[in-house]
C-alpha positions as CSV (number, residue, x, y, z in Angstrom):
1,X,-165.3,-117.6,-98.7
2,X,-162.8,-119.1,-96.3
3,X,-160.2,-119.6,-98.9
4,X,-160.6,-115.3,-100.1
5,X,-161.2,-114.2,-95.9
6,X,-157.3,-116.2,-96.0
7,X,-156.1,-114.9,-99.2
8,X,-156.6,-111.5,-98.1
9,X,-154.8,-111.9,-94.6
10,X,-151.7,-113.1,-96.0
11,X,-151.6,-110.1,-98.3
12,X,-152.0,-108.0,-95.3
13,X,-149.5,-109.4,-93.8
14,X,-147.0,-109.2,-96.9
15,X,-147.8,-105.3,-97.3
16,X,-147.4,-104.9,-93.4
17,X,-143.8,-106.6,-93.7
18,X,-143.5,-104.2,-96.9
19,X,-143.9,-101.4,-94.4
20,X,-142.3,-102.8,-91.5
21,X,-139.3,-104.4,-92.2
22,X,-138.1,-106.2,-89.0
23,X,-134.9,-104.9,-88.4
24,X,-132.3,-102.3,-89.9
25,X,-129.6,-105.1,-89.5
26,X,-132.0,-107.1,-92.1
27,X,-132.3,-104.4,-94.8
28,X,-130.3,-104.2,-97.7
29,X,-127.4,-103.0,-98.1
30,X,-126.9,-100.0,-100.1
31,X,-125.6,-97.2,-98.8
32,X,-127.5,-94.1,-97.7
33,X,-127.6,-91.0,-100.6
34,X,-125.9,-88.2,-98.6
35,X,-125.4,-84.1,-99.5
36,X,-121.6,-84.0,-99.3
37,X,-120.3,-83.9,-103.2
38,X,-117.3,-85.9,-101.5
39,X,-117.2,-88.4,-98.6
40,X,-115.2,-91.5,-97.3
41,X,-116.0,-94.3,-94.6
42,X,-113.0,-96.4,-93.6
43,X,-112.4,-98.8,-90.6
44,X,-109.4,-98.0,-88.9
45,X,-108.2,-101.0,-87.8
46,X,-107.9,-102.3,-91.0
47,X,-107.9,-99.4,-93.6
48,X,-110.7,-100.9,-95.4
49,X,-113.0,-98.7,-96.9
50,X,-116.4,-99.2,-97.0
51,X,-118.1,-96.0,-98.9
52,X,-116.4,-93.5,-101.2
53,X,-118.1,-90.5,-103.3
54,X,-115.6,-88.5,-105.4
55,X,-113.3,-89.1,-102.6
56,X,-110.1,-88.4,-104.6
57,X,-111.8,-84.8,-105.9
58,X,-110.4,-81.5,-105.1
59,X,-112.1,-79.6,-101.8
60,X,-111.6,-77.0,-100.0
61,X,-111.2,-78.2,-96.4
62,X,-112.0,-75.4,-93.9
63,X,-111.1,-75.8,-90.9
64,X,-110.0,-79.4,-91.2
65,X,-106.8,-77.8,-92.0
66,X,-106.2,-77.5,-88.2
67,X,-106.1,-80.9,-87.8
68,X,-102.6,-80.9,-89.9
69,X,-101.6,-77.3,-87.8
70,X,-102.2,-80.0,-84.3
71,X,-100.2,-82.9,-85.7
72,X,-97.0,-80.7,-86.5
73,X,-97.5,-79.0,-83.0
74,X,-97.5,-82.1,-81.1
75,X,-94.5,-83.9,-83.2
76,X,-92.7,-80.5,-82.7
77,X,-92.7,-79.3,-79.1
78,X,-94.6,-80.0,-75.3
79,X,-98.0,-79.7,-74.6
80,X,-96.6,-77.3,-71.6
81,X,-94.8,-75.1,-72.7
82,X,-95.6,-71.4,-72.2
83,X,-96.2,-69.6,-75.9
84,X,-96.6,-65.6,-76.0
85,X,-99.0,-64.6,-78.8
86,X,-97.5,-62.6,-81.0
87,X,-99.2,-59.3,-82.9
88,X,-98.1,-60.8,-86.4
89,X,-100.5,-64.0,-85.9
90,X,-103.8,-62.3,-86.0
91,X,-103.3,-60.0,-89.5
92,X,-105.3,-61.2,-92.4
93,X,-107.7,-62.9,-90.2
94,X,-111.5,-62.7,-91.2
95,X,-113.2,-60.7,-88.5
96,X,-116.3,-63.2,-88.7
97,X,-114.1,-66.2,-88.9
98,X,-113.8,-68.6,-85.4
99,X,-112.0,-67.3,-82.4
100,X,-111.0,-68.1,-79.3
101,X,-110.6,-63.8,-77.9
102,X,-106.6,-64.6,-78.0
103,X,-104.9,-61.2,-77.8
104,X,-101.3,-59.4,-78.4
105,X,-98.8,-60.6,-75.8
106,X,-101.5,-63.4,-74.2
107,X,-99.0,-66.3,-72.6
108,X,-101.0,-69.6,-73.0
109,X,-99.8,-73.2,-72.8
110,X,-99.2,-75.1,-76.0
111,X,-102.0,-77.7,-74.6
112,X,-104.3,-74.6,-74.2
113,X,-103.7,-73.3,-77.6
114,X,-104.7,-76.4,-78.6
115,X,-107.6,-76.9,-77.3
116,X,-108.7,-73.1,-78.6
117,X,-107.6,-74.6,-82.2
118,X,-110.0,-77.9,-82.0
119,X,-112.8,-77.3,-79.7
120,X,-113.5,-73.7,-80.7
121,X,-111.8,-73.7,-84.0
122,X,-109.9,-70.7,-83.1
123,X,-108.0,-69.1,-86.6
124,X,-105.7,-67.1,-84.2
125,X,-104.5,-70.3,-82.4
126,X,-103.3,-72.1,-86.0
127,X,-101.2,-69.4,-86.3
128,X,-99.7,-68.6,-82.6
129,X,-99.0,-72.0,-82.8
130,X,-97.2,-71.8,-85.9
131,X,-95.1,-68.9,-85.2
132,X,-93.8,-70.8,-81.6
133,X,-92.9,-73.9,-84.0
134,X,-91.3,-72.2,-86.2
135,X,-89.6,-69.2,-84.5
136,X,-91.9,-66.8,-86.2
137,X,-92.8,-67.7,-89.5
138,X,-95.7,-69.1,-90.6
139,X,-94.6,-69.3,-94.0
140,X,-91.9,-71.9,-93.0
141,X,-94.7,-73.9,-90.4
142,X,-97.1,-74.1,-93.9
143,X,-93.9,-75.5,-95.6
144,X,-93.6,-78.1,-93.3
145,X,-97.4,-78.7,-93.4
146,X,-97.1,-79.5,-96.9
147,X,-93.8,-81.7,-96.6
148,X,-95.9,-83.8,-94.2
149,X,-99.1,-84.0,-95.9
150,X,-96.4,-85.5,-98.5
151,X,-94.9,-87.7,-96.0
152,X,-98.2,-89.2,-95.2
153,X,-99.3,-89.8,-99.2
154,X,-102.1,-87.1,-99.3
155,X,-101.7,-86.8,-102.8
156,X,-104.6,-84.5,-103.6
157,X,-103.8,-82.0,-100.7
158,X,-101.8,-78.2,-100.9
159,X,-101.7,-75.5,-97.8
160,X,-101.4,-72.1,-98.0
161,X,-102.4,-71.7,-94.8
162,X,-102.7,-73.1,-91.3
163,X,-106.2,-72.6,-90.8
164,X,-108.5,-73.3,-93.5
165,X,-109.8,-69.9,-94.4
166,X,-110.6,-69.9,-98.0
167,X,-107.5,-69.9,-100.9
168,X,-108.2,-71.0,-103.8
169,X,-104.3,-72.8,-104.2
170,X,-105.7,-74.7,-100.4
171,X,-106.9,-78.1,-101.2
172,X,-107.6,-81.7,-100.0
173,X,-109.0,-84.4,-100.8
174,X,-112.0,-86.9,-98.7
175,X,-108.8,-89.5,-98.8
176,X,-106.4,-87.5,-97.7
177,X,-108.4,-86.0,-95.1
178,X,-108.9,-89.9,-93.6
179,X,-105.3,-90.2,-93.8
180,X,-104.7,-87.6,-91.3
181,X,-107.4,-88.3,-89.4
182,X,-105.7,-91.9,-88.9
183,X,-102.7,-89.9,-88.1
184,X,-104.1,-87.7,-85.8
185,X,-105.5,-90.8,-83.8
186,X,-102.0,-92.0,-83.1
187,X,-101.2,-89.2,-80.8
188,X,-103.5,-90.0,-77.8
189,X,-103.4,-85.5,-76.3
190,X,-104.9,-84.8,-80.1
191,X,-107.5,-87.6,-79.8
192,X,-108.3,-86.6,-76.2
193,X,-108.7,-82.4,-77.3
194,X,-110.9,-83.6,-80.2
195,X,-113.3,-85.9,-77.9
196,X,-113.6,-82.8,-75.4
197,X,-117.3,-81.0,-75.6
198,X,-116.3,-77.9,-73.3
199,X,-112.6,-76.9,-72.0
200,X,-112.2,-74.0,-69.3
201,X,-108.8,-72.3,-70.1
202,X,-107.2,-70.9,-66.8
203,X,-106.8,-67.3,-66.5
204,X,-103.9,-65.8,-68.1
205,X,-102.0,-62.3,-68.2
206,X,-104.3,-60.9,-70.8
207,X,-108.0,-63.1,-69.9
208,X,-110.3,-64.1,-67.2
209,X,-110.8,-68.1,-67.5
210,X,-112.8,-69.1,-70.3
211,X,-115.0,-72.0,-71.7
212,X,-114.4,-73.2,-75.4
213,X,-117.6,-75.5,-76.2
214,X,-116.8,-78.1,-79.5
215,X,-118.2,-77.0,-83.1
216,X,-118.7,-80.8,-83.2
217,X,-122.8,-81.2,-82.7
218,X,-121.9,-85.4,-82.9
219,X,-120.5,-85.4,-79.8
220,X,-122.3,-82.1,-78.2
221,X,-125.6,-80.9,-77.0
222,X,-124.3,-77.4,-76.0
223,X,-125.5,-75.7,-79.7
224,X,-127.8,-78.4,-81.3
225,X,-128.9,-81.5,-79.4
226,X,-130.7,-82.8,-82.4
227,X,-127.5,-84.4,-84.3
228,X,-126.0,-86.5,-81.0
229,X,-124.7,-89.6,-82.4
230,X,-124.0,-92.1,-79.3
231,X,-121.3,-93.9,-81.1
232,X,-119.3,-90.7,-82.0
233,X,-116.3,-89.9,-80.1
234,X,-114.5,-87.1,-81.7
235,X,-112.6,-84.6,-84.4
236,X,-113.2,-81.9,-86.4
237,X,-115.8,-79.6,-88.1
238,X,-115.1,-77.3,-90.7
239,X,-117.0,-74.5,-92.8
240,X,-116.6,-71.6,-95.2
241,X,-118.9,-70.0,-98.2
242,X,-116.5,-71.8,-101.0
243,X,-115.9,-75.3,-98.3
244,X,-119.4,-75.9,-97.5
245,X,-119.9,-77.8,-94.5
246,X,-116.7,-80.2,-93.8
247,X,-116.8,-82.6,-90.7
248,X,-114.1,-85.1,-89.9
249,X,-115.4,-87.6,-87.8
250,X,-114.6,-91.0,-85.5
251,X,-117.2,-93.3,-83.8
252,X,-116.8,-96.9,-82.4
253,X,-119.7,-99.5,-81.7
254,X,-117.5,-101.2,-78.9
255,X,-117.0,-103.7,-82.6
256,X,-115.5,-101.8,-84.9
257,X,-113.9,-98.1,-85.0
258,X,-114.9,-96.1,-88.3
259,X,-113.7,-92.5,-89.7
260,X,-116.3,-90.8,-91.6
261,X,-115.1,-87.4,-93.6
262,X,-117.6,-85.3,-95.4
263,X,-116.7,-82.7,-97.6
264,X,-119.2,-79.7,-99.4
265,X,-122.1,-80.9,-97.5
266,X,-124.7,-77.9,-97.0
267,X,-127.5,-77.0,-94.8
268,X,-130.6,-78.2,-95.9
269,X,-132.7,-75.3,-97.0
270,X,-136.1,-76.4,-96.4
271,X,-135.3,-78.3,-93.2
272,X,-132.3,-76.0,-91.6
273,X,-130.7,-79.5,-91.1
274,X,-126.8,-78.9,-91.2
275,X,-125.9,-81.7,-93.8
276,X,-122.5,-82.6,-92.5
277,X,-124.0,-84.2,-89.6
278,X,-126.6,-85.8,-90.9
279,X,-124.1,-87.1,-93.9
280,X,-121.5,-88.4,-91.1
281,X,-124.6,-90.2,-89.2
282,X,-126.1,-91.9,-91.9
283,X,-123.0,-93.4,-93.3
284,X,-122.0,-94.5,-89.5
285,X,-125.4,-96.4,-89.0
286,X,-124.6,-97.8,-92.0
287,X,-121.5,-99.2,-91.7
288,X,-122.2,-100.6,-88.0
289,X,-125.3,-102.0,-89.2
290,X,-123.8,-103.8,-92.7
291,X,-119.9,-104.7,-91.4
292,X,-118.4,-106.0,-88.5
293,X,-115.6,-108.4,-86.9
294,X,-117.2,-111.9,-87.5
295,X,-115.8,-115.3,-87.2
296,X,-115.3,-117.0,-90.2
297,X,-113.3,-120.0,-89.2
298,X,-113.1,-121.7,-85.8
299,X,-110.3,-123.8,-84.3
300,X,-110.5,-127.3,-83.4
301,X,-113.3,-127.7,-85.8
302,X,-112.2,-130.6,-88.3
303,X,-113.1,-129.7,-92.4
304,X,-110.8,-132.2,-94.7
305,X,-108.9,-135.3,-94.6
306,X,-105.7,-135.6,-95.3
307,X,-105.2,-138.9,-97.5
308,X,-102.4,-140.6,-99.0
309,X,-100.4,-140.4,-95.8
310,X,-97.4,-143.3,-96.3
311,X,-96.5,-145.7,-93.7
312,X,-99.9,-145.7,-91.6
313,X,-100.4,-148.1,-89.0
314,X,-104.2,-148.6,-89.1
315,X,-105.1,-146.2,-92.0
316,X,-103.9,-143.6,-94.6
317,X,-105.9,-140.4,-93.6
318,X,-105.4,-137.9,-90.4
319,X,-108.3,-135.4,-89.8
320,X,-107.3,-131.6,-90.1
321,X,-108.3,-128.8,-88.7
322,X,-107.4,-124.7,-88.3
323,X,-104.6,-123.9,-85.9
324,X,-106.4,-120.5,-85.6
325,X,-109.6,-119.0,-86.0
326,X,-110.1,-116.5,-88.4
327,X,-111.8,-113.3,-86.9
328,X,-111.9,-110.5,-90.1
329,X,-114.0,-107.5,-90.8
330,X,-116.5,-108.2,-93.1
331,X,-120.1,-107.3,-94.3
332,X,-123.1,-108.5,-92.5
333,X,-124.9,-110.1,-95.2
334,X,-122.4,-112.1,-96.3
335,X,-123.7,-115.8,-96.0
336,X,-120.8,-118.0,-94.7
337,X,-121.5,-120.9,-96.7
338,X,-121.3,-118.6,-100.4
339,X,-117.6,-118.1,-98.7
340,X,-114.4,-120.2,-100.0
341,X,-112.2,-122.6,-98.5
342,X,-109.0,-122.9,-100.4
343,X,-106.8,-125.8,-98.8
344,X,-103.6,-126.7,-99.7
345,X,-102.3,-129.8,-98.6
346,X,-98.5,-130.5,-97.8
347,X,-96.9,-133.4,-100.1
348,X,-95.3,-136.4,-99.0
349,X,-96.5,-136.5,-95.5
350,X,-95.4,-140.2,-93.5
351,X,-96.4,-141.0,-90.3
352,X,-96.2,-141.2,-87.4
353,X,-98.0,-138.2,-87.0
354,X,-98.7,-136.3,-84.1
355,X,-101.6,-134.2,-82.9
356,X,-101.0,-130.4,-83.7
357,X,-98.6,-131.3,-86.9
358,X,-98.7,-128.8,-89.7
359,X,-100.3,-130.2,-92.8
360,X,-101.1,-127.7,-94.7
361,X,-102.9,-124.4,-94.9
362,X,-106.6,-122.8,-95.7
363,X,-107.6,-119.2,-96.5
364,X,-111.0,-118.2,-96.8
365,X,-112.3,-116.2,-99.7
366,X,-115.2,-113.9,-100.4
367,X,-116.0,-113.0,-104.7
368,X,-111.9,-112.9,-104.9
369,X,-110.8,-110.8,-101.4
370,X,-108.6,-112.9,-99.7
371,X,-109.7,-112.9,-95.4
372,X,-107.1,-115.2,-94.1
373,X,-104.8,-118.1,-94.2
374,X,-104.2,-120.0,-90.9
375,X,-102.5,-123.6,-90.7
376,X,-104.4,-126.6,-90.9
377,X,-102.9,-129.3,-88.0
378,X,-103.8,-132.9,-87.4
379,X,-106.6,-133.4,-85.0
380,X,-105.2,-136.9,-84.1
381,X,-102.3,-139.0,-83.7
382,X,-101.4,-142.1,-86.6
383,X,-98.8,-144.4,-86.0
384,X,-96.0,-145.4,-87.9
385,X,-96.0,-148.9,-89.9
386,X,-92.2,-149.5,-88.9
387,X,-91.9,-152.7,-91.4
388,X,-93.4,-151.1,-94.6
389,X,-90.9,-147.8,-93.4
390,X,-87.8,-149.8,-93.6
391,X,-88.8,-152.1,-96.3
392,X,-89.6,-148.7,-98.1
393,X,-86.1,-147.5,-97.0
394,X,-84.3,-150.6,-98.6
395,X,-86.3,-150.5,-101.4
396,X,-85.6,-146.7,-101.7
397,X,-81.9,-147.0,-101.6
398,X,-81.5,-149.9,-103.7
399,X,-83.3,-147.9,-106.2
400,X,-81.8,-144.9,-105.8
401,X,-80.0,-143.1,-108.4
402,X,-76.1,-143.8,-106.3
403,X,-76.7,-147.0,-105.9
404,X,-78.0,-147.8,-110.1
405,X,-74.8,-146.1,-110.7
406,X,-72.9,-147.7,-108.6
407,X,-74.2,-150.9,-109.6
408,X,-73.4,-150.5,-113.3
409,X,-70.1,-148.9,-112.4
410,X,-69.6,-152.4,-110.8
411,X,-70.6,-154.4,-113.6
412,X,-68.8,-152.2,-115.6
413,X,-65.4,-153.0,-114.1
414,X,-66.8,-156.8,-113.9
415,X,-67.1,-156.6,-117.6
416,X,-63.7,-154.7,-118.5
417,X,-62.3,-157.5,-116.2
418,X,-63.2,-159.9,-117.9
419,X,-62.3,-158.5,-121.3
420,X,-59.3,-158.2,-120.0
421,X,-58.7,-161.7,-118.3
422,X,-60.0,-163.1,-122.1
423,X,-57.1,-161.1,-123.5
424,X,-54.5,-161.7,-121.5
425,X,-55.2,-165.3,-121.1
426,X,-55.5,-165.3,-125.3
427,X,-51.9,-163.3,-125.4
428,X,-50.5,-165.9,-122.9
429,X,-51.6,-169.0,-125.1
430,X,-49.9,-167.2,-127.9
431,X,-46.6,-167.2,-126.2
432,X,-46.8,-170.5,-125.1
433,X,-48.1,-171.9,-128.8
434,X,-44.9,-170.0,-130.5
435,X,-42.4,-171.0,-128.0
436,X,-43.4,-174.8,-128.0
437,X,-42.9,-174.8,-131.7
438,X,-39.9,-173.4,-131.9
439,X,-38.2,-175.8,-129.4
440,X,-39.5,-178.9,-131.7
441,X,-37.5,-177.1,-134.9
């Protein structure tokens, strides 16, 4: 009976850690199954992406196009100057699409305007920017959209418009879309706007002030408090009939910075839940809980010998250790001693040697991805055997290829000496032998 009462207690216990794992950091580590038909997670740092689904298929983007229309802006002109809107920017406009109430002959500032194009998503503002870029035509501005969406590699994308309003020739890709995000992240004003969760624009010849609140529910409670995300800090949302919902996001742990893009996500029908947001979440928690910047190889910290060192005092063999650690991104789960140390040892080392001499080198390896290569230096000093050094020196040049050739060289004329010594001695005997018998004639 006390064996079963135990029994069934420890299968209690395995179904209760069945139920309740013991931490999220401990689970395994697949990736979550999102809505979006096409999404990409990439660390920024380091490029490295950690998820993709169908991120190299064709999308509509939305509104993510406005990120492209705020890059050209910025590399173009100054975030104060004074831009009239003209009557030209607001034909062909859906009267449901976003807007920020910009009318006819309205002077804003190009850091306004901005703001109306990425907190509130305002259609109007792509293309009263445009026309200011591009005195007037917003043909010419989509031109250059397209030469720098070419300039950057975004190989999948075409714009035929600065806003994102459906077209069926308007296209990106997850990629692509990560690519100008990363882009969009060197201009600190563009990374500021997109972080902003309400803007009051100052009053203007045409408006009253007014308060733009961000489309992006990551990083704002003003619409829907339920899809706050603590680690997000900013971008873009995006979402028409033929798009589905787009969101280009960024979110950093204080460890590691991530970009997140989701692309034809939805909203749930059963639960209301806009997808997008959910998507982006999921696939944030996952990457902070599953990768980070870890490690791997500490300085100081001896691990080989190096042996066969000539002309040791006391011994042939320094200890070696990494010049520098090795801190990489890299997943969670991965057990440091299933990593590889691949050391390569320099030839011919003699002493002396000092501490903090190069010897060689060691990368570490994960299932064939290279995650560093630092020096490896000695960890001590060896003394030189200054005898066996210049006996070895002696020995080395009497050896050496110069001197075997000069040494035959001078046995050579030795030997073509004497040759010719015996023949000239022989030819003088000769002369001698003849002129003797002569005289006795």
């Amino acid at each position: 009976m006390k064996f079963k009462r135990i029994l069934s207690f420890f299968l209690i216990f395995v179904l209760l850690i069945g139920i309740f794992p013991v931490s999220r950091a401990n689970a395994a580590s697949e990736p979550p199954e999102i809505a979006a038909e096409s999404a990409i997670l990439i660390e920024c740092s380091t490029d490295l992406v950690l998820y993709e689904k169908e991120a190299d298929t064709l999308r509509y983007p939305a509104s993510l196009t406005k990120l492209m229309t705020a890059l050209i802006t910025v590399e173009s002109v100054s975030l104060d100057e004074i831009v009239t809107a003209n009557g030209s920017a607001f034909e062909g406009l859906s009267i449901y699409g976003s807007t920020a109430d910009i009318r006819h002959g309205e002077e804003m500032s190009v850091n306004d305007l901005l703001h109306c194009l990425l907190i509130s998503s305002a259609n109007e503002a792509a293309n009263v920017l445009a026309q200011y870029v591009c005195d007037g035509s917003i043909d010419a501005f989509v031109q250059k959209m397209n030469a720098r969406a070419k300039e950057l590699g975004m190989t999948g994308t075409h714009y035929t418009n600065t806003h994102g309003l459906h077209d069926d020739d308007h296209y990106t890709t997850a990629r692509d879309t990560a690519t100008l995000v990363a882009e969009v992240m060197k201009h600190p004003e563009l990374v500021e706007i997109c972080a902003t969760t309400a803007y009051t624009v100052p009053a203007t010849n045409k408006s009253a002030e007014r308060v733009l609140y961000s489309t992006n529910n990551l990083i704002s409670t003003y619409k829907d408090k339920h899809y706050y995300y603590e680690y997000a800090t900013g971008m873009k949302t995006g979402t028409t009939d033929a798009a589905g919902r787009c969101l280009a996001a960024t979110a950093d742990n204080g460890n590691i910075q991530l970009i997140c893009i989701v692309l034809k996500s939805k909203l749930d029908e059963e639960t209301k839940k806009q997808m997008n947001f959910v998507d982006a979440t999921e696939l944030f928690e996952w990457g902070f809980n599953n990768y980070g910047y870890r490690t791997i190889l500490e300085t100081g910290e001896p691990i080989d010998e190096l042996h066969d060192i000539r002309f040791g005092k006391d011994r042939d063999y320094v200890l070696v250790a990494p010049k520098e650690k090795i801190v990489t991104l890299i997943d969670k789960t991965i057990n440091f001693d299933d990593m590889t140390r691949t050391i390569v040892k320099n030839e011919g080392v003699e002493a002396p040697i000092e501490v903090g001499q190069v010897l060689g080198t060691v990368t570490v390896s994960y299932e064939g991805t290279d995650y560093g290569t630092v020096d490896l230096v000695a960890t001590s000093t060896l003394e030189c055997n200054k005898f066996a050094k210049t006996m070895s020196r002696i020995w080395h040049i009497l050896t050496s290829k110069v001197m075997l050739i000069s040494i035959a060289a001078f046995i050579g004329l030795i030997g073509i000496y004497i040759i010719f010594m015996i023949g000239y001695n022989a030819r003088k005997r000769n002369r001698s032998y003849r002129g003797n018998g002569r005289g006795r004639r």
